[in-house]
Each structure stands twice: as C-alpha cells, then as structure tokens.
Jmol script that loads the backbone (N, CA, C; Angstrom):
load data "model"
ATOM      1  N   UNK A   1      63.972-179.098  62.898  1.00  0.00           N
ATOM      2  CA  UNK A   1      64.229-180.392  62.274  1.00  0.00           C
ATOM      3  C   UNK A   1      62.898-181.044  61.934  1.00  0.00           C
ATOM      4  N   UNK A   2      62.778-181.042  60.458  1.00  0.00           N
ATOM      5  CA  UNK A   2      61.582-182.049  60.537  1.00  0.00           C
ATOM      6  C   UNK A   2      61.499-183.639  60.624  1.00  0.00           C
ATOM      7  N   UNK A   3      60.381-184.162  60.593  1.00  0.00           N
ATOM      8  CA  UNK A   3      60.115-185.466  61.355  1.00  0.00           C
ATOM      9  C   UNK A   3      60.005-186.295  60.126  1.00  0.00           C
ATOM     10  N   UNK A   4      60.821-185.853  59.133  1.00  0.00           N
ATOM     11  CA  UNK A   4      60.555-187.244  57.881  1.00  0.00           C
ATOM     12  C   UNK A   4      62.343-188.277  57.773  1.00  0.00           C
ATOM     13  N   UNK A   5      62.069-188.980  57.005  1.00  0.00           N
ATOM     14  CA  UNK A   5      62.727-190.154  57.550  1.00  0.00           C
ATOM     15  C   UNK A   5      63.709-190.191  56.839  1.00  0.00           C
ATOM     16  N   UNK A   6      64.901-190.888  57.206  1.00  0.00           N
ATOM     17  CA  UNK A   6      66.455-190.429  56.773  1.00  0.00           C
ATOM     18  C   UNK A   6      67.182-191.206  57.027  1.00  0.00           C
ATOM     19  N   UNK A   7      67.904-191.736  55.838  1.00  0.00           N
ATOM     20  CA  UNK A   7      68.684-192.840  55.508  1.00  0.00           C
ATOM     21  C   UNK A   7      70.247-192.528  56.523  1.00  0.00           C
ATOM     22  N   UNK A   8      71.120-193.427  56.599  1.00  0.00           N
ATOM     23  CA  UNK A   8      71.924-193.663  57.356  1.00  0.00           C
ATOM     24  C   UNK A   8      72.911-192.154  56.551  1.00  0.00           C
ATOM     25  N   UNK A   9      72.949-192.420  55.348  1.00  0.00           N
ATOM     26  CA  UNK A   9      74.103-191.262  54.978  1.00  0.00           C
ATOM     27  C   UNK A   9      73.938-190.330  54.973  1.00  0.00           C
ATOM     28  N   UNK A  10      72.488-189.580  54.961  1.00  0.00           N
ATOM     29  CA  UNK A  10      71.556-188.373  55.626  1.00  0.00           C
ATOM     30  C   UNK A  10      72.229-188.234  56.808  1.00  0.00           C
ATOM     31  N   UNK A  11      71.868-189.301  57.795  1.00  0.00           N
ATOM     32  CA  UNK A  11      71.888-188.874  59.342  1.00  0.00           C
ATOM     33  C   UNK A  11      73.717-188.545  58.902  1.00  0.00           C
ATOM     34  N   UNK A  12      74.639-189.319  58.722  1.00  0.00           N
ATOM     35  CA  UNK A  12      75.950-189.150  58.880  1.00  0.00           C
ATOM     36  C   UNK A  12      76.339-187.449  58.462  1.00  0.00           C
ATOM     37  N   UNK A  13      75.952-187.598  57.085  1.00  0.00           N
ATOM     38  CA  UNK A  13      75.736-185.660  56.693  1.00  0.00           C
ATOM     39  C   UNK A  13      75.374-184.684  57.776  1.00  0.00           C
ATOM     40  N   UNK A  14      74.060-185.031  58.377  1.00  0.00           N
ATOM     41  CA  UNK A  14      73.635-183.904  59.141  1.00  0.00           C
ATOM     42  C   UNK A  14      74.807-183.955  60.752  1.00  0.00           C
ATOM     43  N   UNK A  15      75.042-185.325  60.623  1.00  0.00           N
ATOM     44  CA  UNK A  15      75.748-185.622  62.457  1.00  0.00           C
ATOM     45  C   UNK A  15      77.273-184.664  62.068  1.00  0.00           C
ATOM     46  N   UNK A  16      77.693-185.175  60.822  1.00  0.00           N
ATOM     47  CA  UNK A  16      78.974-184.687  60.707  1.00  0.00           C
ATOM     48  C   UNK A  16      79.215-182.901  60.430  1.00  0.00           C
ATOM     49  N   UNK A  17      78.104-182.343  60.200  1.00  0.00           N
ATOM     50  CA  UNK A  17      78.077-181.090  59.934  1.00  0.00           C
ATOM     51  C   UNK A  17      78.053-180.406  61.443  1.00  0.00           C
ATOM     52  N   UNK A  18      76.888-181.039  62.386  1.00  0.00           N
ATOM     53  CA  UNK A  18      77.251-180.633  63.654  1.00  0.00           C
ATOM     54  C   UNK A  18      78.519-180.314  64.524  1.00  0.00           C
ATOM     55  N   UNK A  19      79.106-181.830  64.316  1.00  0.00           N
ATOM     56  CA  UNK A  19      80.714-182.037  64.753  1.00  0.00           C
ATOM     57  C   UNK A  19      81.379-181.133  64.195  1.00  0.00           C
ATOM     58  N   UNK A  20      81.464-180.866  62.784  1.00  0.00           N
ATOM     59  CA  UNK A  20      82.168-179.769  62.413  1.00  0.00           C
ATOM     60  C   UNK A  20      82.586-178.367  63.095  1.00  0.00           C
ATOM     61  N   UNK A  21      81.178-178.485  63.059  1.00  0.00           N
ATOM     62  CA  UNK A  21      80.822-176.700  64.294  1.00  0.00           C
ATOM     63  C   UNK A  21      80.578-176.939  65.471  1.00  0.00           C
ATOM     64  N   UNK A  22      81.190-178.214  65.930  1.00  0.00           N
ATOM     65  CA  UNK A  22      81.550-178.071  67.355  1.00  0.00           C
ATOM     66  C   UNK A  22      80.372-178.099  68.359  1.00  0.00           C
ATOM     67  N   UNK A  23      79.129-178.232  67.985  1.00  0.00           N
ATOM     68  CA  UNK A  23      77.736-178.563  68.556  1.00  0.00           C
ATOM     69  C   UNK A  23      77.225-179.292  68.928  1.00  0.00           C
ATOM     70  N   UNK A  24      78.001-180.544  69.810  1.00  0.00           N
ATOM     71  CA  UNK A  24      77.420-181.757  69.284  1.00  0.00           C
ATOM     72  C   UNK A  24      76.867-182.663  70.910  1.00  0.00           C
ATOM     73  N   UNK A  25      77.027-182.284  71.942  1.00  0.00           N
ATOM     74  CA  UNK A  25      76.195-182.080  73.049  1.00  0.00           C
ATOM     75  C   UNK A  25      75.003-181.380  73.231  1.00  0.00           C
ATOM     76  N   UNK A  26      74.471-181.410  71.935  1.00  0.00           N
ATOM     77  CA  UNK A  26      72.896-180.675  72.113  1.00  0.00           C
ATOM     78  C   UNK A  26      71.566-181.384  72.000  1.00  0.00           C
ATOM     79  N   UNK A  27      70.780-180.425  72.646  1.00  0.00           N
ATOM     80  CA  UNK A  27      69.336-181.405  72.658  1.00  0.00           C
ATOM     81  C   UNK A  27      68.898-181.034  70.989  1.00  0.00           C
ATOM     82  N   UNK A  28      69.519-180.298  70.061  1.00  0.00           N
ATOM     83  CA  UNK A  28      69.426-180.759  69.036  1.00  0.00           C
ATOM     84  C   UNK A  28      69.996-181.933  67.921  1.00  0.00           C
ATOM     85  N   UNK A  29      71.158-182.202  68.655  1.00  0.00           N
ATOM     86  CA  UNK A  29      71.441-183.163  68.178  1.00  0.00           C
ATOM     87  C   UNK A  29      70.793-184.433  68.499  1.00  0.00           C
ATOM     88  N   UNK A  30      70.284-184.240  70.002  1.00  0.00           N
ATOM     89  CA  UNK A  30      69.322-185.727  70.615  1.00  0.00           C
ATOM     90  C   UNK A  30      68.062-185.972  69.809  1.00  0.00           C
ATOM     91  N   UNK A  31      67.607-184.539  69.307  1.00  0.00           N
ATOM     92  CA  UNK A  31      66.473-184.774  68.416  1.00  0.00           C
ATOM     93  C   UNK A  31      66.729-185.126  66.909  1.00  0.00           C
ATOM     94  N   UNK A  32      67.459-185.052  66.461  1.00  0.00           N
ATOM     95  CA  UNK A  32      67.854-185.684  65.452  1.00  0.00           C
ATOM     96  C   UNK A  32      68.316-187.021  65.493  1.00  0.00           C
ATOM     97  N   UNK A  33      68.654-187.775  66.750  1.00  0.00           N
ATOM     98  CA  UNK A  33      68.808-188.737  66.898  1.00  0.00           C
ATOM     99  C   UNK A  33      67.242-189.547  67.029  1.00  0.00           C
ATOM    100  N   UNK A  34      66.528-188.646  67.956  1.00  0.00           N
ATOM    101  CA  UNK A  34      65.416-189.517  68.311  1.00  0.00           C
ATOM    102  C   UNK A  34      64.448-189.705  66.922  1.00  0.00           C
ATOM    103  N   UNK A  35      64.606-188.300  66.276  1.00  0.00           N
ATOM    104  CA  UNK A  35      63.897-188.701  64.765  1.00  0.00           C
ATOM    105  C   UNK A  35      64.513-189.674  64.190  1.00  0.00           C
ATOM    106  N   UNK A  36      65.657-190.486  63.453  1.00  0.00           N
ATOM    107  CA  UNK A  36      66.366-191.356  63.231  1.00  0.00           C
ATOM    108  C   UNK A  36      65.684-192.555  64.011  1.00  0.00           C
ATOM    109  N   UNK A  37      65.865-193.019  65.255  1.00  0.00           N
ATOM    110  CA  UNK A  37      64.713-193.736  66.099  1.00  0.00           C
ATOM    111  C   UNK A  37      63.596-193.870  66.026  1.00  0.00           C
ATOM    112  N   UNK A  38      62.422-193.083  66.080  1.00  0.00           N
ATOM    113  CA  UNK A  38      61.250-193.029  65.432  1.00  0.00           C
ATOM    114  C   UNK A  38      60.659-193.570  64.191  1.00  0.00           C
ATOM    115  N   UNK A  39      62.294-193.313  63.486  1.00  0.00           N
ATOM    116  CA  UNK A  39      61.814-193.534  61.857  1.00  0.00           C
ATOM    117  C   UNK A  39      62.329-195.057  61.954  1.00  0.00           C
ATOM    118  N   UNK A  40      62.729-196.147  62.677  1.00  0.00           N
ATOM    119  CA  UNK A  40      63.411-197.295  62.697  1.00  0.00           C
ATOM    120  C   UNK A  40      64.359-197.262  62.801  1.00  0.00           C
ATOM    121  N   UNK A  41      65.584-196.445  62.522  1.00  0.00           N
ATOM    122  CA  UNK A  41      67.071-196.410  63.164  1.00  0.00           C
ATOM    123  C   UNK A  41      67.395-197.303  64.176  1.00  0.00           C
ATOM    124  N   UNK A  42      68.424-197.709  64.334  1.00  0.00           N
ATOM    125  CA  UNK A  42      68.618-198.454  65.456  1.00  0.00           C
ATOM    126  C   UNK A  42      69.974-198.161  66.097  1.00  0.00           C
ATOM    127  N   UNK A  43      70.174-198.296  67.412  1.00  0.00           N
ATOM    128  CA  UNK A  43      71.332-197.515  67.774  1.00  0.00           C
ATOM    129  C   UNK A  43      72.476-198.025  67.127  1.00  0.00           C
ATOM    130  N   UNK A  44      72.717-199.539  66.832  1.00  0.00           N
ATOM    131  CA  UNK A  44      74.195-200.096  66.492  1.00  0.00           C
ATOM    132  C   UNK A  44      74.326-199.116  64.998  1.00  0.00           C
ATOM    133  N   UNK A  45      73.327-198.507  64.608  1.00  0.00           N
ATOM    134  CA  UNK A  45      73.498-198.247  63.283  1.00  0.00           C
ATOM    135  C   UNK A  45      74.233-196.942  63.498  1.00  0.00           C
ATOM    136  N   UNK A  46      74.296-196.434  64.169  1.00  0.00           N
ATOM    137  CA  UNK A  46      74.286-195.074  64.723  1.00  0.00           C
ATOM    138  C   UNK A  46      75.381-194.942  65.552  1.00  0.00           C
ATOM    139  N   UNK A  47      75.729-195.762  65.951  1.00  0.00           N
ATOM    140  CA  UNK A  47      77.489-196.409  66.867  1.00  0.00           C
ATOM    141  C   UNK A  47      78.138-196.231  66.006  1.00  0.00           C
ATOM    142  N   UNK A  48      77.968-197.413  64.560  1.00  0.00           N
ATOM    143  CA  UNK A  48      78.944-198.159  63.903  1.00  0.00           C
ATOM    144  C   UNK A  48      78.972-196.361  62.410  1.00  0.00           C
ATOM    145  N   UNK A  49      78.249-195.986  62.846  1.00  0.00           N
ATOM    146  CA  UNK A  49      78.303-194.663  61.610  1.00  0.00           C
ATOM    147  C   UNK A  49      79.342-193.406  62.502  1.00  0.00           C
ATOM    148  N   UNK A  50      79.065-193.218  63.658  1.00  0.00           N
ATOM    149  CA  UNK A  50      80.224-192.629  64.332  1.00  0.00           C
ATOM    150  C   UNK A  50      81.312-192.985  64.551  1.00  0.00           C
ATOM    151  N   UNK A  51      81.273-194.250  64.708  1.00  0.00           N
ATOM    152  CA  UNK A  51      82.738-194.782  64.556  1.00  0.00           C
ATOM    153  C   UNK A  51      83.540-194.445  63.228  1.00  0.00           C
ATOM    154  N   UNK A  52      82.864-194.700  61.970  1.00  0.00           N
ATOM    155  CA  UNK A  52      83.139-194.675  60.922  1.00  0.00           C
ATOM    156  C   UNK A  52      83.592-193.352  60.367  1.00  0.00           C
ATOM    157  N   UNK A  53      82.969-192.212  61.445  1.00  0.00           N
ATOM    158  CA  UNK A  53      83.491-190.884  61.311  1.00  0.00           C
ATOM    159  C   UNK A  53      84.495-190.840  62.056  1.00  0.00           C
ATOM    160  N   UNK A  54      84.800-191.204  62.783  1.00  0.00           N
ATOM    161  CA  UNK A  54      86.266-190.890  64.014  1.00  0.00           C
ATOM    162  C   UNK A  54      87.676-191.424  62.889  1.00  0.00           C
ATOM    163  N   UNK A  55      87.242-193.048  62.451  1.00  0.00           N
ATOM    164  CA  UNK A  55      87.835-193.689  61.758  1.00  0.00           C
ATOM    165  C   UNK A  55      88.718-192.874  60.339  1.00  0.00           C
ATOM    166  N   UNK A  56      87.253-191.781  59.647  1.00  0.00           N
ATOM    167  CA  UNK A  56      87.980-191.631  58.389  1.00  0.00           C
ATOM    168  C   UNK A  56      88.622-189.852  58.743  1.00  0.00           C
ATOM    169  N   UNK A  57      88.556-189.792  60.232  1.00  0.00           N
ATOM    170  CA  UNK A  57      89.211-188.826  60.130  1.00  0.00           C
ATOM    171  C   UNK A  57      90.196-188.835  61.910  1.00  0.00           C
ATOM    172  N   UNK A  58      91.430-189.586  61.550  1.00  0.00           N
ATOM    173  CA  UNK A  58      92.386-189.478  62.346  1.00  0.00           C
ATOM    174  C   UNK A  58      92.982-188.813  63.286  1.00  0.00           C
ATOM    175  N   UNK A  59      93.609-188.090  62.184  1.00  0.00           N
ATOM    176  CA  UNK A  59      93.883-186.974  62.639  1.00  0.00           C
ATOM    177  C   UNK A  59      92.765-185.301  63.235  1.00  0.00           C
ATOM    178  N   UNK A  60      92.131-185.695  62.829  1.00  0.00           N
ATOM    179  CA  UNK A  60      91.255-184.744  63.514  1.00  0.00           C
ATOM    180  C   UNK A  60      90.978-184.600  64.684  1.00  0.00           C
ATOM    181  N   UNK A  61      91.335-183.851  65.955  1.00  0.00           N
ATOM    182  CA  UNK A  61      90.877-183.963  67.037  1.00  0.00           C
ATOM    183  C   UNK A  61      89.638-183.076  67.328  1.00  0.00           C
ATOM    184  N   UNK A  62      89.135-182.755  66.944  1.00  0.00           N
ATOM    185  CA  UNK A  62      87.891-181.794  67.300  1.00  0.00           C
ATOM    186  C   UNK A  62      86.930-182.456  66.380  1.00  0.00           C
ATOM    187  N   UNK A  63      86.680-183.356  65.501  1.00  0.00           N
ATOM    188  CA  UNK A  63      85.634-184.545  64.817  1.00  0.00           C
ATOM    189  C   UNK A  63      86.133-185.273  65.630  1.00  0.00           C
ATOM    190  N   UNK A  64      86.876-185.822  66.176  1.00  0.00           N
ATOM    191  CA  UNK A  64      87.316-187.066  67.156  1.00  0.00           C
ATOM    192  C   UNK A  64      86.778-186.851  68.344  1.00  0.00           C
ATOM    193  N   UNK A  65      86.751-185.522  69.282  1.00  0.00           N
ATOM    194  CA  UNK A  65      86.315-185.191  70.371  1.00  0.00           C
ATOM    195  C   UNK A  65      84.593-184.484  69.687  1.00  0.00           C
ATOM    196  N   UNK A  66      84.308-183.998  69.229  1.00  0.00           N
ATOM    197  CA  UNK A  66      82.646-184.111  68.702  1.00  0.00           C
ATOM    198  C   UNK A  66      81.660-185.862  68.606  1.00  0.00           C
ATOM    199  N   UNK A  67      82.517-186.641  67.605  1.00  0.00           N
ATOM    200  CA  UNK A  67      81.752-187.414  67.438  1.00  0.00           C
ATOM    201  C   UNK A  67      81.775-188.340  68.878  1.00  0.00           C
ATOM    202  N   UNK A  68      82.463-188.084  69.810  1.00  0.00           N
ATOM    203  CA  UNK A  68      82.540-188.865  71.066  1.00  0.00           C
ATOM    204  C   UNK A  68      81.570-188.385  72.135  1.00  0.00           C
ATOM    205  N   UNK A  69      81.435-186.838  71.494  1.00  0.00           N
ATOM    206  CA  UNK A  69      80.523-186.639  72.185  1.00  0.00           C
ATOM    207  C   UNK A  69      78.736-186.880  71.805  1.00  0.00           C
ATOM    208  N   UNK A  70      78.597-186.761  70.365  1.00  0.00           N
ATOM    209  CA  UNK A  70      77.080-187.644  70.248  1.00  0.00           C
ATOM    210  C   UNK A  70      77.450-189.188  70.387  1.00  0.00           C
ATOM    211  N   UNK A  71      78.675-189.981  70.437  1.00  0.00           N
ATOM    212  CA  UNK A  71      78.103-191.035  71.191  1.00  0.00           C
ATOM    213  C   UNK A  71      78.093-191.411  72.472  1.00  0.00           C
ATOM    214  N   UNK A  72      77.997-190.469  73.661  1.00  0.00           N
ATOM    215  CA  UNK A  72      77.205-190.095  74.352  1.00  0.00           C
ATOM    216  C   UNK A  72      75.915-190.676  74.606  1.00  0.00           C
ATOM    217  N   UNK A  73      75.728-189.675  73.801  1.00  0.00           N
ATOM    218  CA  UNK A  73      73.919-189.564  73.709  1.00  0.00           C
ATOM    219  C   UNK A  73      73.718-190.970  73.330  1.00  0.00           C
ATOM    220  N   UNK A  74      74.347-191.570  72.077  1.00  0.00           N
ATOM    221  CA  UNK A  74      73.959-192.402  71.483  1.00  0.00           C
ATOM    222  C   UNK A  74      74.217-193.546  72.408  1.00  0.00           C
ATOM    223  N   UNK A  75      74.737-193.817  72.790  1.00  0.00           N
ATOM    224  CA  UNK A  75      74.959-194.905  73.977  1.00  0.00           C
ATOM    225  C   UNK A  75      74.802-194.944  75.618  1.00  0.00           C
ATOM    226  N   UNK A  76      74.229-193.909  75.661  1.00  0.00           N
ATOM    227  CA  UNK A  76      73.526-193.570  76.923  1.00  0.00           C
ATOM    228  C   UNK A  76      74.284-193.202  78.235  1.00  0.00           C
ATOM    229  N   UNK A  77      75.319-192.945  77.705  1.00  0.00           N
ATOM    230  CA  UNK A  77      76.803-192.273  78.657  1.00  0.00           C
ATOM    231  C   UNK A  77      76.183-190.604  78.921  1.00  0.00           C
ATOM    232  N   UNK A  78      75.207-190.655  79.499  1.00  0.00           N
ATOM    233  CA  UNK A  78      74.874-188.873  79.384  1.00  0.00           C
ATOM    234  C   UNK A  78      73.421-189.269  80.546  1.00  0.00           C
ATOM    235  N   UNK A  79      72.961-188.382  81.141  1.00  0.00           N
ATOM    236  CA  UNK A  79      71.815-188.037  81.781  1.00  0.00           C
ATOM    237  C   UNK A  79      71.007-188.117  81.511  1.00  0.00           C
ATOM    238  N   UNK A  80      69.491-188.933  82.101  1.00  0.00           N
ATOM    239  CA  UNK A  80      68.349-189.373  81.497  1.00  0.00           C
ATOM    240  C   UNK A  80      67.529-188.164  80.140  1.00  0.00           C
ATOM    241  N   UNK A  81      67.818-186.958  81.116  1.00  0.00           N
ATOM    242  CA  UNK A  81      67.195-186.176  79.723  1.00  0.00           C
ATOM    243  C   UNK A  81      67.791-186.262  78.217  1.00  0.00           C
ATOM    244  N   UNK A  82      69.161-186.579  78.156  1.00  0.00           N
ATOM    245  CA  UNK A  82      69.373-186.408  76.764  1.00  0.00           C
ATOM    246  C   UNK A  82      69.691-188.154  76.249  1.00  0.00           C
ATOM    247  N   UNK A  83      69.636-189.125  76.568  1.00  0.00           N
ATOM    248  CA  UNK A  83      69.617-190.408  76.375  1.00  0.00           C
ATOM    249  C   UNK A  83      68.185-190.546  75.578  1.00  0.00           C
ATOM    250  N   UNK A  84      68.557-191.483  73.990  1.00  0.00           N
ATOM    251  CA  UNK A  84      67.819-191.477  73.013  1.00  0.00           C
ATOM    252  C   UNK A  84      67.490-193.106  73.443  1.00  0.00           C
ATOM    253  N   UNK A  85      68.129-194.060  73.777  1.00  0.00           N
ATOM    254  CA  UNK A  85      67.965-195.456  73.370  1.00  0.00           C
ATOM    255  C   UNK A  85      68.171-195.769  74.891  1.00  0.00           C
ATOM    256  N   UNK A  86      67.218-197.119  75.574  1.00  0.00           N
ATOM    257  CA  UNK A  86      68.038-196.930  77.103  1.00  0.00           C
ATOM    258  C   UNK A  86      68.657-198.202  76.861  1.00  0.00           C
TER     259      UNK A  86
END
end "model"
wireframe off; spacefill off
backbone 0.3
color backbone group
C-alpha cells in the first residue's frame, strides 16, 4: 500500500473491495486505515463511510459482518496492536 493520500471514496473503494473478499480483520486493512489518518482522515469520517456501506447493502450479510469488522479497528473495539485512533 502506498503512502499517498486518498479521498473518502478511494478509501470506501479500497475498504469495500476488502469486505468483499472477506479480509477485513487485517493488519492490512489497519494500514490502510492508518494511511487515511496520516493523510488527515478522521475517524467519524471513516465510521460514518462504513456505516454507509452496511446501509446500502442490507441484505448482505457477509458486507454487513466485514464492514463490522473494520469498524473494529476503526473504533477501537480490537487490541492495542491493531487500533488506528485511541
């Protein structure tokens, strides 16, 4: 992952492609979070964009159970190593 900077519908693209494939408890996904952070991201931004994925997909239980799991990370429901924001 490189370290250049990425608009909210970037991050949603790359978060939602993870969820897709079911990956989404990873310290790659934390690093893609923390780049997002780095670059100014801020967590509500990053809440309210997962939500917005659970939201436009209902019926989905495996994007529903993915994106619950990077917010996790994103909200600090997870173990000091993978917690992006404290």
């Amino acid at each position: 992952m490189s370290s250049k900077k990425m608009n909210t519908e970037q991050l949603k693209k790359i978060l939602l492609e993870h969820i897709k494939q079911g990956n989404c408890f990873t310290k790659e996904v934390r690093d893609i979070l923390m780049n997002y952070k780095d670059n100014g991201g801020t967590q509500n931004k990053v809440v309210a964009l997962l939500n917005q994925i659970k939201t436009e997909n209902p019926d989905n239980l495996s994007i529903q159970d993915g994106a619950d799991d990077v917010l996790d990370i994103a909200t600090g429901y997870c173990g000091s190593s993978m917690r992006v924001w404290e």
